[in-house]
mmCIF file of the C-alpha atoms, coordinates in Angstrom:
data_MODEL
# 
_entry.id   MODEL 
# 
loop_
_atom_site.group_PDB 
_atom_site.id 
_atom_site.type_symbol 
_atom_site.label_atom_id 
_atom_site.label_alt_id 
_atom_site.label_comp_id 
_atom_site.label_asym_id 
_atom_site.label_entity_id 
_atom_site.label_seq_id 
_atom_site.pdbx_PDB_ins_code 
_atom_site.Cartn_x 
_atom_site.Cartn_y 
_atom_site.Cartn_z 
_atom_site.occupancy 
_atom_site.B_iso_or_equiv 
_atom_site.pdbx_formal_charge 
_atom_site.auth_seq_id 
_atom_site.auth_comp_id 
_atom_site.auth_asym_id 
_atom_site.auth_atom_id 
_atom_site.pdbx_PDB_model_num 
ATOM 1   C CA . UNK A 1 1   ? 100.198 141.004 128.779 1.00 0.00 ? 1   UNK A CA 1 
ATOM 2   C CA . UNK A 1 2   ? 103.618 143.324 128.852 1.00 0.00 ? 2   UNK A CA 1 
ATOM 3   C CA . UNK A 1 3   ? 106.792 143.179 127.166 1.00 0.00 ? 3   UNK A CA 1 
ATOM 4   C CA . UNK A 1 4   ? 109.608 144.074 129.598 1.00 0.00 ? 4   UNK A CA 1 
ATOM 5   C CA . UNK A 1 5   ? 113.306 143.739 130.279 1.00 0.00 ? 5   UNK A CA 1 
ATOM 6   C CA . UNK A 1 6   ? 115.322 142.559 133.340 1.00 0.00 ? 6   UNK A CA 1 
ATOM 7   C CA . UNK A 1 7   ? 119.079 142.184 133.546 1.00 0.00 ? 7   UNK A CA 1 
ATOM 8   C CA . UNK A 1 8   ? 119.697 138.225 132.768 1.00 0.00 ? 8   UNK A CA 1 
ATOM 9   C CA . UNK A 1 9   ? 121.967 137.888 136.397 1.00 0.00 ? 9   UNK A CA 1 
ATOM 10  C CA . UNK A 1 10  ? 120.081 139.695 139.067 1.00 0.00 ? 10  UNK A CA 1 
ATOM 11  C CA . UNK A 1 11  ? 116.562 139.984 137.587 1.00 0.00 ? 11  UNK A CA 1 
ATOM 12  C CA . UNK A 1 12  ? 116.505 143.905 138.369 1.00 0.00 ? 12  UNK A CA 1 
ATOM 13  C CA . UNK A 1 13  ? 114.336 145.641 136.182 1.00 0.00 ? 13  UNK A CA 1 
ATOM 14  C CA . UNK A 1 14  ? 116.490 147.255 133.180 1.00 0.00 ? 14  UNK A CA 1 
ATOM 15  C CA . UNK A 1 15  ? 116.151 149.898 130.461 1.00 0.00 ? 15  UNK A CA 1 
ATOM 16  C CA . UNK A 1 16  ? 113.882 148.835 127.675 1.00 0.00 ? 16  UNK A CA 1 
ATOM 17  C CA . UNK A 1 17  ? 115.721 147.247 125.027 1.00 0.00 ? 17  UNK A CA 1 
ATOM 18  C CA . UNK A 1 18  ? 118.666 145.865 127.523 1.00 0.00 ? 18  UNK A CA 1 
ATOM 19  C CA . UNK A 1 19  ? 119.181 142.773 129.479 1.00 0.00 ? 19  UNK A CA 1 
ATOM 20  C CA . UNK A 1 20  ? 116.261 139.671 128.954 1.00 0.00 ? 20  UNK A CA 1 
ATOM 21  C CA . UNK A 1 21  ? 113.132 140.375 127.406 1.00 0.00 ? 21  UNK A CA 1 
ATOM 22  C CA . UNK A 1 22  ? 110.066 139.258 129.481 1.00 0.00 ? 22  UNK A CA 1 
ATOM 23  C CA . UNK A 1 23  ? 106.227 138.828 129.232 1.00 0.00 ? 23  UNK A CA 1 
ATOM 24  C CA . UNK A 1 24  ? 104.488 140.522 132.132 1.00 0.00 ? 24  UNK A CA 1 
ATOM 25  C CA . UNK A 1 25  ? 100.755 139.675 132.584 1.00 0.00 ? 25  UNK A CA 1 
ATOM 26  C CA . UNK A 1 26  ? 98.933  141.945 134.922 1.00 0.00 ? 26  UNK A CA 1 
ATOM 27  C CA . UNK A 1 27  ? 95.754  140.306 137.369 1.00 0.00 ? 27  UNK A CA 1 
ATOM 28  C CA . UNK A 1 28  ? 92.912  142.934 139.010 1.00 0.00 ? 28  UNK A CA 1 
ATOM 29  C CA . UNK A 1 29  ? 93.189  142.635 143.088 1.00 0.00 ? 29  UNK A CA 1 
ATOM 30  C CA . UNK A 1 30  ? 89.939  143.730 142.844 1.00 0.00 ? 30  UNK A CA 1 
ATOM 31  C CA . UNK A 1 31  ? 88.453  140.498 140.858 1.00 0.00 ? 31  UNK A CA 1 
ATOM 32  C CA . UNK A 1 32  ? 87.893  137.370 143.116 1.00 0.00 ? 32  UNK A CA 1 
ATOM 33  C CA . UNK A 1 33  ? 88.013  135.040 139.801 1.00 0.00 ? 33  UNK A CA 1 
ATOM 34  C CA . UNK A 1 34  ? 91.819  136.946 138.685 1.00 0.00 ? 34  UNK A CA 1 
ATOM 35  C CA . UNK A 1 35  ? 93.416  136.464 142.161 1.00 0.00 ? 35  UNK A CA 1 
ATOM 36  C CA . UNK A 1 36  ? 92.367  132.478 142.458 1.00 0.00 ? 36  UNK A CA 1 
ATOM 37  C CA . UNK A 1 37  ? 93.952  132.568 138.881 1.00 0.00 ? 37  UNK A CA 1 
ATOM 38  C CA . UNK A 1 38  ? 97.024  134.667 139.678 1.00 0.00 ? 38  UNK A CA 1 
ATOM 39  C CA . UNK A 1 39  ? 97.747  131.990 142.933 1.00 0.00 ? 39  UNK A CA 1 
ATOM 40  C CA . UNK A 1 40  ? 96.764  128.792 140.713 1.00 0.00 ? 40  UNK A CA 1 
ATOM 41  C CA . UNK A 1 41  ? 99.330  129.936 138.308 1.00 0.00 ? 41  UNK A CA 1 
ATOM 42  C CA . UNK A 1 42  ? 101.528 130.764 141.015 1.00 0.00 ? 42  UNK A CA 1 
ATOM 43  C CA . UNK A 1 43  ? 101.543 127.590 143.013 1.00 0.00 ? 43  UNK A CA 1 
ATOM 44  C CA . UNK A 1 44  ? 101.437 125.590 139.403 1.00 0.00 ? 44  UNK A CA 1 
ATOM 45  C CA . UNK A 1 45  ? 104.459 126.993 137.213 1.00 0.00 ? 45  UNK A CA 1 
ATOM 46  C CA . UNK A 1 46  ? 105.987 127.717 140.664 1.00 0.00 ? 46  UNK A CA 1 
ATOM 47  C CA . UNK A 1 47  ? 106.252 123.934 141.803 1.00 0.00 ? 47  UNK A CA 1 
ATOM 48  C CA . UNK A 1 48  ? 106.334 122.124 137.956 1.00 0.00 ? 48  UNK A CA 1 
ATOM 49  C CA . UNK A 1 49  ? 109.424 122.390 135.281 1.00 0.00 ? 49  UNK A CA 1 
ATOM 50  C CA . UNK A 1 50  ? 109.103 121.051 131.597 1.00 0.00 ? 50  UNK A CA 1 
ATOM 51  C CA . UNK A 1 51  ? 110.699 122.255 128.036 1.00 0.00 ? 51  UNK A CA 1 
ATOM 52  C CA . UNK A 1 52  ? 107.263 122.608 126.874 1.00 0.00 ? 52  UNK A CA 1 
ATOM 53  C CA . UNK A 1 53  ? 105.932 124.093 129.205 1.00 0.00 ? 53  UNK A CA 1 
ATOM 54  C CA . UNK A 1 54  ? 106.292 128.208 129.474 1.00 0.00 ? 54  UNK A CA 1 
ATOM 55  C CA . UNK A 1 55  ? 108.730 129.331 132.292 1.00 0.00 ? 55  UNK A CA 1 
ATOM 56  C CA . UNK A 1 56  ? 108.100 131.480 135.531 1.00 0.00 ? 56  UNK A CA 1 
ATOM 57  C CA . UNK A 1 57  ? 110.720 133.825 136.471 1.00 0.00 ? 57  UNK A CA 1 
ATOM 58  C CA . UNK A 1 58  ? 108.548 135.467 138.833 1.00 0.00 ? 58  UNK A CA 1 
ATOM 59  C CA . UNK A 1 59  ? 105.809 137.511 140.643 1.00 0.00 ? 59  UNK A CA 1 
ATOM 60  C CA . UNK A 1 60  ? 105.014 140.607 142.233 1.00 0.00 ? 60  UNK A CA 1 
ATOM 61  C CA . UNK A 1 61  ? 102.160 141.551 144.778 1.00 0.00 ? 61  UNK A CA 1 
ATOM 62  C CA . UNK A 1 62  ? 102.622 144.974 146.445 1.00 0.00 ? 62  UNK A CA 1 
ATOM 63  C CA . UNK A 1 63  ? 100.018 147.633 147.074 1.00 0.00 ? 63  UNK A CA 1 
ATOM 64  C CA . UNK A 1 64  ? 97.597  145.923 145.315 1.00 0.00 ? 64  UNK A CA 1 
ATOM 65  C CA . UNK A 1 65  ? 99.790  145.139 141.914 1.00 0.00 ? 65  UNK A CA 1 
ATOM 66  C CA . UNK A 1 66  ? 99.817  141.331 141.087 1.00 0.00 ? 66  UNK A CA 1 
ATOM 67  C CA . UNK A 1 67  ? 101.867 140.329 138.039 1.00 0.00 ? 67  UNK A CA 1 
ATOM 68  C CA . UNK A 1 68  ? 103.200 137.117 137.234 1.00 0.00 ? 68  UNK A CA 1 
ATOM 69  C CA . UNK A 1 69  ? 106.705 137.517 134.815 1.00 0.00 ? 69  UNK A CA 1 
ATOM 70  C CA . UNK A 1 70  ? 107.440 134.282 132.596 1.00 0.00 ? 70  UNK A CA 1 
ATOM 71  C CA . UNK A 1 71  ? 110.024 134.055 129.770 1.00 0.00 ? 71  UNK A CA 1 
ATOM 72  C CA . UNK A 1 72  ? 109.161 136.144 126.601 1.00 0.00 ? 72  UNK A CA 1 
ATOM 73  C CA . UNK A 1 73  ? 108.660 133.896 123.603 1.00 0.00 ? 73  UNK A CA 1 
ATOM 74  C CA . UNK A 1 74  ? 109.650 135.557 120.791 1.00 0.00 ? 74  UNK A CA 1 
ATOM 75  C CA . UNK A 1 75  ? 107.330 133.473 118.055 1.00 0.00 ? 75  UNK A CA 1 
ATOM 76  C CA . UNK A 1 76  ? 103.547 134.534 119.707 1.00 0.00 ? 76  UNK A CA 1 
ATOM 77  C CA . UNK A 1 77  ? 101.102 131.475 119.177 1.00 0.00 ? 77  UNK A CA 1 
ATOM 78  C CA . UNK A 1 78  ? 100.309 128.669 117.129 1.00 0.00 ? 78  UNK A CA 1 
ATOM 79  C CA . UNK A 1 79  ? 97.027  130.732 116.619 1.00 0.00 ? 79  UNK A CA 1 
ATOM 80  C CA . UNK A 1 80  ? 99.140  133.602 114.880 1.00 0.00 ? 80  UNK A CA 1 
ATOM 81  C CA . UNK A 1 81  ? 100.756 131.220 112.630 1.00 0.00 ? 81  UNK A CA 1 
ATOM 82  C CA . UNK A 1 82  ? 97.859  129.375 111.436 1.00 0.00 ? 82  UNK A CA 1 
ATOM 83  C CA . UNK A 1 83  ? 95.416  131.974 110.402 1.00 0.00 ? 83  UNK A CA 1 
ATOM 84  C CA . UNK A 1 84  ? 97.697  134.246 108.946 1.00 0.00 ? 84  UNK A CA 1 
ATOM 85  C CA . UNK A 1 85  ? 98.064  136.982 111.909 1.00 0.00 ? 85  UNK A CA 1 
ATOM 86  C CA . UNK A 1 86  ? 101.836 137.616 111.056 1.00 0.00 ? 86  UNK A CA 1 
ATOM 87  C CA . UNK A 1 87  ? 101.982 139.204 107.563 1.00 0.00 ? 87  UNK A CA 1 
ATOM 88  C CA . UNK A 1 88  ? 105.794 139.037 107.063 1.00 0.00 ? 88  UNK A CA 1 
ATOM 89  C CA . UNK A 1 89  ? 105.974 134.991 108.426 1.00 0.00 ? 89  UNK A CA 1 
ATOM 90  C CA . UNK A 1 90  ? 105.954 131.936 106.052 1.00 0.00 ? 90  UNK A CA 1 
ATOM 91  C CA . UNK A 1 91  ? 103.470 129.788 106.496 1.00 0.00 ? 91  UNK A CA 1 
ATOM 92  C CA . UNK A 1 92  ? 104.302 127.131 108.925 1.00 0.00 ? 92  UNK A CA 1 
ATOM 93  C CA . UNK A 1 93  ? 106.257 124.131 107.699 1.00 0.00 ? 93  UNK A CA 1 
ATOM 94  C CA . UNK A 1 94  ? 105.272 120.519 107.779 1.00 0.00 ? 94  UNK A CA 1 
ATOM 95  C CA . UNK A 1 95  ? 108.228 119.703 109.748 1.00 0.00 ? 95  UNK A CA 1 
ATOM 96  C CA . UNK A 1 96  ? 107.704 122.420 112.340 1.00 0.00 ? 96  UNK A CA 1 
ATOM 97  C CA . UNK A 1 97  ? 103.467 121.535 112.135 1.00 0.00 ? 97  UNK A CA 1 
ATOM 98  C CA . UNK A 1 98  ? 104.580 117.848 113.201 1.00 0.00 ? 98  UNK A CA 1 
ATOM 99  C CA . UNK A 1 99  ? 106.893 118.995 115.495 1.00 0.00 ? 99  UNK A CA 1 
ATOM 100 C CA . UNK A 1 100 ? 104.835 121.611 117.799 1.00 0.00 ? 100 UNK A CA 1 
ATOM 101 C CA . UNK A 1 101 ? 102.357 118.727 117.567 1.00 0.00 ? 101 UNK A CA 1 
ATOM 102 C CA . UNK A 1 102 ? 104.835 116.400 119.229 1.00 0.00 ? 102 UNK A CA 1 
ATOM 103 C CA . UNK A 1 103 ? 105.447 119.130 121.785 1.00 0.00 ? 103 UNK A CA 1 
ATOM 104 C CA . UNK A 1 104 ? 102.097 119.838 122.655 1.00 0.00 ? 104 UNK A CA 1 
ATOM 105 C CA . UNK A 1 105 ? 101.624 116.164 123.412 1.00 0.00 ? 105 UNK A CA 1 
ATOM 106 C CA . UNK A 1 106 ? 104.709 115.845 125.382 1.00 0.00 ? 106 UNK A CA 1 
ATOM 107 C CA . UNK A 1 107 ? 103.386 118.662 127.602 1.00 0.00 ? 107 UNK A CA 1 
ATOM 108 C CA . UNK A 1 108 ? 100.284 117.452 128.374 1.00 0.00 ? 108 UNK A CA 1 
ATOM 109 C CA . UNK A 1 109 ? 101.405 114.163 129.279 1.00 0.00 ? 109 UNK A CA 1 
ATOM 110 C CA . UNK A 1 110 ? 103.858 115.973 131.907 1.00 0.00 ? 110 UNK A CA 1 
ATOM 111 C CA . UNK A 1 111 ? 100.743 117.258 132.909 1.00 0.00 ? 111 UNK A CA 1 
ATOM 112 C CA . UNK A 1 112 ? 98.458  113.972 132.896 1.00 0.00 ? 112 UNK A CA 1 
ATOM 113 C CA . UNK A 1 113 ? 101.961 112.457 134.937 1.00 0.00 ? 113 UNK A CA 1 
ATOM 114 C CA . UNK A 1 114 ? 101.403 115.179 137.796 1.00 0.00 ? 114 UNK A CA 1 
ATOM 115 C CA . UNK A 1 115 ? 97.242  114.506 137.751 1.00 0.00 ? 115 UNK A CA 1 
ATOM 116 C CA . UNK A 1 116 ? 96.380  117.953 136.519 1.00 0.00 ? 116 UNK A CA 1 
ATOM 117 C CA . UNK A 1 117 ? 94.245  118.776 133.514 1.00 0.00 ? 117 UNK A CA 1 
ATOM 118 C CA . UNK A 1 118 ? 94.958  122.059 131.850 1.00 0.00 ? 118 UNK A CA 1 
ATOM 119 C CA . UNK A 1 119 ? 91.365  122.120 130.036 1.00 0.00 ? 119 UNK A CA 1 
ATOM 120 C CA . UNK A 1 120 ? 92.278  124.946 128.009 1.00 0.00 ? 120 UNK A CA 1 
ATOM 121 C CA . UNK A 1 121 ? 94.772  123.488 125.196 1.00 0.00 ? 121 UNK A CA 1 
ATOM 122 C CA . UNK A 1 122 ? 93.846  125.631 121.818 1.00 0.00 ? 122 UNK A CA 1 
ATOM 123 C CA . UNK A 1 123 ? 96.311  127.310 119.440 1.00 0.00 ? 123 UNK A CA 1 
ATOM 124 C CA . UNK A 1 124 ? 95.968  130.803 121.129 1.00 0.00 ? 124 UNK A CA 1 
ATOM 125 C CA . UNK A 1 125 ? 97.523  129.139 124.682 1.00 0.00 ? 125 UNK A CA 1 
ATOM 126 C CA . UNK A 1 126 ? 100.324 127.265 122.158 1.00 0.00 ? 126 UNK A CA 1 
ATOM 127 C CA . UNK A 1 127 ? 102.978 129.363 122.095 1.00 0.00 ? 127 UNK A CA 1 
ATOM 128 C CA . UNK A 1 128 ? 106.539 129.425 119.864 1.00 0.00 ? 128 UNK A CA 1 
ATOM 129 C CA . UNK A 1 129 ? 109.934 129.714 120.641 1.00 0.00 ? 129 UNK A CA 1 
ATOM 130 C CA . UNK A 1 130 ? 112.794 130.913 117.968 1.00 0.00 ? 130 UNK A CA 1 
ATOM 131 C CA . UNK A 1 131 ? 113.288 127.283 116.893 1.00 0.00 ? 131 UNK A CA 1 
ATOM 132 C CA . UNK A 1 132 ? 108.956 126.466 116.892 1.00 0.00 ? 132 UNK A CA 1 
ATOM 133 C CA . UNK A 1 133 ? 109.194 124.706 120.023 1.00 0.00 ? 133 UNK A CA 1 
ATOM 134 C CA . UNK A 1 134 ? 105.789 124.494 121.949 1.00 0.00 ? 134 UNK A CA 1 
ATOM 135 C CA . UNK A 1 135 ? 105.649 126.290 124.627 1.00 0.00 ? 135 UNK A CA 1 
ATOM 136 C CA . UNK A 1 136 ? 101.827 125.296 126.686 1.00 0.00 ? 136 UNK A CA 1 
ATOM 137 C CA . UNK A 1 137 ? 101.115 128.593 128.427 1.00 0.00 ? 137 UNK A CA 1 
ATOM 138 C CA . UNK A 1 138 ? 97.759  129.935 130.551 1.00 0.00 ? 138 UNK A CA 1 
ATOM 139 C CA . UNK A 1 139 ? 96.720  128.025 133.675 1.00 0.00 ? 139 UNK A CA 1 
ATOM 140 C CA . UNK A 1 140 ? 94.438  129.762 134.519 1.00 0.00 ? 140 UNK A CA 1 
ATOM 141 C CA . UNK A 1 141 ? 91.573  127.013 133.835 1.00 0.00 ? 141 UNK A CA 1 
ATOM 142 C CA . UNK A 1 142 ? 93.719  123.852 135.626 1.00 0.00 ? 142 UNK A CA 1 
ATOM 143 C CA . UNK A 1 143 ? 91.950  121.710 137.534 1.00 0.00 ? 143 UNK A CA 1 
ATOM 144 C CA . UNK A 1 144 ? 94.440  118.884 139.607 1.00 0.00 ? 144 UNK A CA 1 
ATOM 145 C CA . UNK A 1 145 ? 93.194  115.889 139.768 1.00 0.00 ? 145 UNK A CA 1 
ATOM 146 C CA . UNK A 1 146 ? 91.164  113.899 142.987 1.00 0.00 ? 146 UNK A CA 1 
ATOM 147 C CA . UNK A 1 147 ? 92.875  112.726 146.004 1.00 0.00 ? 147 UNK A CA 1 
ATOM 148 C CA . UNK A 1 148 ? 93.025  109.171 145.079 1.00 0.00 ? 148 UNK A CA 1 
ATOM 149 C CA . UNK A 1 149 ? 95.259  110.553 142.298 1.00 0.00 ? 149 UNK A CA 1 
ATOM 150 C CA . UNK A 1 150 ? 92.570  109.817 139.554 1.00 0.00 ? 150 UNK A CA 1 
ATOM 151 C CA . UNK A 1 151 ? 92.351  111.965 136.754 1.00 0.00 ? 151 UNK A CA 1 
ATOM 152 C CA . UNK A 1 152 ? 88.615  111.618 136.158 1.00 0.00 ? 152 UNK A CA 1 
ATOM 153 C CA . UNK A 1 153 ? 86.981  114.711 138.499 1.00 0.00 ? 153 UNK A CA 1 
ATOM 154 C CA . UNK A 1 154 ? 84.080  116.604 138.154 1.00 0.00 ? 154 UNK A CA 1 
ATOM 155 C CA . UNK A 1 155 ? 84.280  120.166 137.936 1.00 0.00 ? 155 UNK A CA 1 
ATOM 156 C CA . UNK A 1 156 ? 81.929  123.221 136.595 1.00 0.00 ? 156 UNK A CA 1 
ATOM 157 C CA . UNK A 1 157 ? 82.099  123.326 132.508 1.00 0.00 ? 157 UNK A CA 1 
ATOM 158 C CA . UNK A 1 158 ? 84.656  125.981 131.106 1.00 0.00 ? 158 UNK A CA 1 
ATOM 159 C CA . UNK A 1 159 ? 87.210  125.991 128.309 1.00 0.00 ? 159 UNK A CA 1 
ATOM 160 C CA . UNK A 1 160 ? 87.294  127.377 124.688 1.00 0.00 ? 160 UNK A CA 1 
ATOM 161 C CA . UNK A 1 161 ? 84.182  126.725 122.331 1.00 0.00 ? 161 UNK A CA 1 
ATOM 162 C CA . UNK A 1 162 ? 84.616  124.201 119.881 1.00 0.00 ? 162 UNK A CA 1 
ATOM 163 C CA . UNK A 1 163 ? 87.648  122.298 121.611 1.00 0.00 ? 163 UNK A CA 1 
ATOM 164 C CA . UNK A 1 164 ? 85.322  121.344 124.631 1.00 0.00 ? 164 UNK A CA 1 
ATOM 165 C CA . UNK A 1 165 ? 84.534  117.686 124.583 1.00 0.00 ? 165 UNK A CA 1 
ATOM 166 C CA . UNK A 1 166 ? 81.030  117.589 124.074 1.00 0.00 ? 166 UNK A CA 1 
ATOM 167 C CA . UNK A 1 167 ? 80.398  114.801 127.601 1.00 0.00 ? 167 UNK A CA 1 
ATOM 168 C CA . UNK A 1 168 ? 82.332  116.927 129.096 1.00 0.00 ? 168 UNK A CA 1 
ATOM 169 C CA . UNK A 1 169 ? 79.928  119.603 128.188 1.00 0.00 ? 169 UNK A CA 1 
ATOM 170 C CA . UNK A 1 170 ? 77.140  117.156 128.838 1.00 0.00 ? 170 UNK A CA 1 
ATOM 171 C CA . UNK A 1 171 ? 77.907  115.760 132.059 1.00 0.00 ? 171 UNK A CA 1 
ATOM 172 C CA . UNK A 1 172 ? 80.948  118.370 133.589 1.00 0.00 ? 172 UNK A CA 1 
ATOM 173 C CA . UNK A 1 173 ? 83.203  115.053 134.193 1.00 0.00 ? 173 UNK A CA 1 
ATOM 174 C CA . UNK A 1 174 ? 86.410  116.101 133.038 1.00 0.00 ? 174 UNK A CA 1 
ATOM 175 C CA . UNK A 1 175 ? 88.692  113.259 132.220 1.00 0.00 ? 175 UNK A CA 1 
ATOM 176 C CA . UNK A 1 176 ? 91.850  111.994 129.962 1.00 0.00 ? 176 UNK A CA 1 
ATOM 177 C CA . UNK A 1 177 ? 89.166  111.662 127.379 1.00 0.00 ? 177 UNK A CA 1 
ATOM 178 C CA . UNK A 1 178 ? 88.480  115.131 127.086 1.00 0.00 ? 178 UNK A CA 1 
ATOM 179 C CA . UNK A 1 179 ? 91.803  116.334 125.955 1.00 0.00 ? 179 UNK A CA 1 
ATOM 180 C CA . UNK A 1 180 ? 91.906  113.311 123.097 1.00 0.00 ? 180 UNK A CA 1 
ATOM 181 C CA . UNK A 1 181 ? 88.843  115.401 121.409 1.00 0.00 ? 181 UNK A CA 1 
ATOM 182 C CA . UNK A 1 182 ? 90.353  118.451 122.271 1.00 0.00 ? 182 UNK A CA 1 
ATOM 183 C CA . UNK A 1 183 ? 93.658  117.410 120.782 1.00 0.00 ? 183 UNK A CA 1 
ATOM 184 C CA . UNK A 1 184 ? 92.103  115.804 117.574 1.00 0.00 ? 184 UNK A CA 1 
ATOM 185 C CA . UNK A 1 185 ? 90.313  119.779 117.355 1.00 0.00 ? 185 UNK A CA 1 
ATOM 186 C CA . UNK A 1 186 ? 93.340  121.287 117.214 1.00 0.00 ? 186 UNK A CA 1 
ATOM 187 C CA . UNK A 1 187 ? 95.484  119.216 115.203 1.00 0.00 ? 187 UNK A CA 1 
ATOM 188 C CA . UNK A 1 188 ? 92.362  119.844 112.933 1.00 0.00 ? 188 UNK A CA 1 
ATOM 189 C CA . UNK A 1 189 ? 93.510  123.512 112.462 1.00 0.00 ? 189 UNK A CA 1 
ATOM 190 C CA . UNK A 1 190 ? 96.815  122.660 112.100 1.00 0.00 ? 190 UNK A CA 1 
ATOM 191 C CA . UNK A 1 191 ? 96.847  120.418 108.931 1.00 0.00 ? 191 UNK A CA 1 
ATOM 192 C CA . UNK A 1 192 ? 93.959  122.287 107.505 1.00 0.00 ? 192 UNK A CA 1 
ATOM 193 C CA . UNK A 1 193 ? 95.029  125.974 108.627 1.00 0.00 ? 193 UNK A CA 1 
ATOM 194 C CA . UNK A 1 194 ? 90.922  126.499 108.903 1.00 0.00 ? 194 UNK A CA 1 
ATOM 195 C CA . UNK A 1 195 ? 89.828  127.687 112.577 1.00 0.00 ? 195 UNK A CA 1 
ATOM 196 C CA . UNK A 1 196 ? 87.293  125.159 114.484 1.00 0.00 ? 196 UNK A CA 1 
ATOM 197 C CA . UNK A 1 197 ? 84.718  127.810 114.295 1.00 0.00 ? 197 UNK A CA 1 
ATOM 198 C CA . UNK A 1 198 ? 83.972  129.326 110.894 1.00 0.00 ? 198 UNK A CA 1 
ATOM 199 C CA . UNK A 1 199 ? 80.356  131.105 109.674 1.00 0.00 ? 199 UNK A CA 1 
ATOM 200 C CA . UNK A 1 200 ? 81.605  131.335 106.569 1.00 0.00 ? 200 UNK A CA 1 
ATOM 201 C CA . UNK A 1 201 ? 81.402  127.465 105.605 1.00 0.00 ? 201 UNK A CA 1 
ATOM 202 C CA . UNK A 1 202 ? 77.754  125.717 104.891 1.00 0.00 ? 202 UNK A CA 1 
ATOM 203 C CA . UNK A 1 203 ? 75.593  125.533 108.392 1.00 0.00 ? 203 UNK A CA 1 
ATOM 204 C CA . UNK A 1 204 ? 76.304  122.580 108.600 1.00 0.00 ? 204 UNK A CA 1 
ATOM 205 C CA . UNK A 1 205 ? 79.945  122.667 108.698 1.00 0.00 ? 205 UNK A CA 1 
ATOM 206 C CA . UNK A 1 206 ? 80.304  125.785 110.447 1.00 0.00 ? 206 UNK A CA 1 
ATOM 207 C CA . UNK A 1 207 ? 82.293  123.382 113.299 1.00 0.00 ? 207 UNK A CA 1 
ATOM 208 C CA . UNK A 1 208 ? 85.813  121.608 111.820 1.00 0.00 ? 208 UNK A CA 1 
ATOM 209 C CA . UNK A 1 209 ? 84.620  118.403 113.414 1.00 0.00 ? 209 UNK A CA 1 
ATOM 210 C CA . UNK A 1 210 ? 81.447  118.343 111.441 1.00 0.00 ? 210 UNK A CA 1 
ATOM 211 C CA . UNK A 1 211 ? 82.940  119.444 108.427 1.00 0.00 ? 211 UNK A CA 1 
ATOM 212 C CA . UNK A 1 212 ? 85.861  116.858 108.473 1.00 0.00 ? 212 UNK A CA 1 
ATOM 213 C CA . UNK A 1 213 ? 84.001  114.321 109.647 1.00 0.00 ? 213 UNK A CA 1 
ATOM 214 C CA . UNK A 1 214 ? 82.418  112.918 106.546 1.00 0.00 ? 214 UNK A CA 1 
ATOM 215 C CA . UNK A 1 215 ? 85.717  113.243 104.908 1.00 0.00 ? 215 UNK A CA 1 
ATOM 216 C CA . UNK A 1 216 ? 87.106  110.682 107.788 1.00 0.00 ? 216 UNK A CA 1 
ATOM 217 C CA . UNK A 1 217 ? 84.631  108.075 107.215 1.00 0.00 ? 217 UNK A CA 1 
# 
C-alpha cells in the first residue's frame, strides 16, 4: 500500500504534498490469486456505496500495472490503536471504542443486505477516519452469497486465525453465524486492548475466547 496525491477536481496525479491524499495498493499481474482479488475488489467497491465502508476512487491496469486507489484514511487501523502501534496517540476512548463498534456493525449489515460475506472482519481491515469513524476495508476474501439469495454458502476455509468461527473451520459453511463469533472476537480486543492470539498468557488461555470465557460464565 502507497500514499499518493491527486488534484481533488480532475483526479490527475499531483505533486506530493498537494491536492487529495490517496492510498494506492499495488496487485502482481503475474499472481493468478492477486488479479481474481484486484477484479473482486473492483467489481465490489465499484458497484456498492456505504459511510463505513472505505471508498474507491479508482483503478489502473496498463502494461501490466494493476492498482486500485481508495480514499486515504488518515487514522490507520483499529489494530494500531489497540495494541499500542502509534506512540504519540491516546489510547482510544470509550466513546470512540463504542462508536467504531457501532460502525463496524452497520457495515456489515450493508453487507449481509447485499448477500455478501466479507469473512475477513479483524482490527487490522478496521480502519479510522479523523473523527474514528469505521471505515471496513480489504475485500479481497468476499464471498457473495448463493443464487437463491441465501447467505449460508459453502466455500474453501480462509480468514484470519483466531476470528474464524470454529464450524466454519469444521465444516467450510460460511454463514451469518460466522461473523457473530467473529464479531464477539473482536469486540474482545477492543474492551480488553489484549490481541486474540497471545503466547504470553497460560496455555490455556493463549486464545481471548478461552481466556474470557470462564470470566463470562
Amino acid at each position: 500500500m502507497y500514499k499518493g496525491w491527486m488534484d481533488e477536481k480532475t483526479l490527475a496525479p499531483s505533486k506530493v504534498g498537494t491536492g487529495m491524499a490517496v492510498a494506492v495498493k499495488r496487485f502482481y499481474s503475474d499472481s493468478i490469486r492477486s488479479i481474481k482479488q484486484w477484479q473482486l475488489e473492483l467489481n465490489l467497491l465499484g458497484r456498492v456505496s456505504h459511510p463505513n465502508l472505505v471508498k474507491l476512487l479508482g483503478y489502473c491496469c496498463e502494461k501490466k500495472e494493476m492498482f486500485l486507489v481508495y480514499e486515504f484514511i488518515p487514522n490507520r487501523s483499529l489494530q494500531n490503536h489497540l495494541f499500542k502501534r502509534i506512540p504519540t496517540k491516546e489510547p482510544l476512548s470509550w466513546d470512540n471504542r463504542f462508536k467504531i463498534a457501532i460502525g463496524v456493525a452497520q457495515a456489515i449489515t450493508f453487507l449481509h443486505s447485499l448477500q455478501l460475506i466479507h469473512r475477513a472482519v479483524n482490527p487490522s481491515n478496521i480502519l479510522l477516519d479523523e473523527d474514528y469513524n469505521t471505515k471496513l476495508s480489504d475485500f479481497s476474501l468476499t464471498e457473495w452469497g448463493s443464487d437463491d439469495g441465501e447467505l449460508d454458502v459453502s466455500t474453501g476455509v480462509c480468514g484470519t486465525k483466531g476470528y474464524t468461527d470454529p464450524e466454519y473451520m469444521r465444516t467450510g459453511h460460511v454463514s451469518v453465524e460466522c461473523y457473530v463469533y467473529s464479531f464477539g472476537v473482536w469486540l474482545l480486543e477492543i474492551l480488553t486492548g489484549s490481541e486474540t492470539t497471545d503466547f504470553s498468557r497460560r496455555k490455556e488461555q493463549i486464545k481471548l475466547v478461552d481466556w474470557a470465557t470462564p470470566i463470562s460464565l
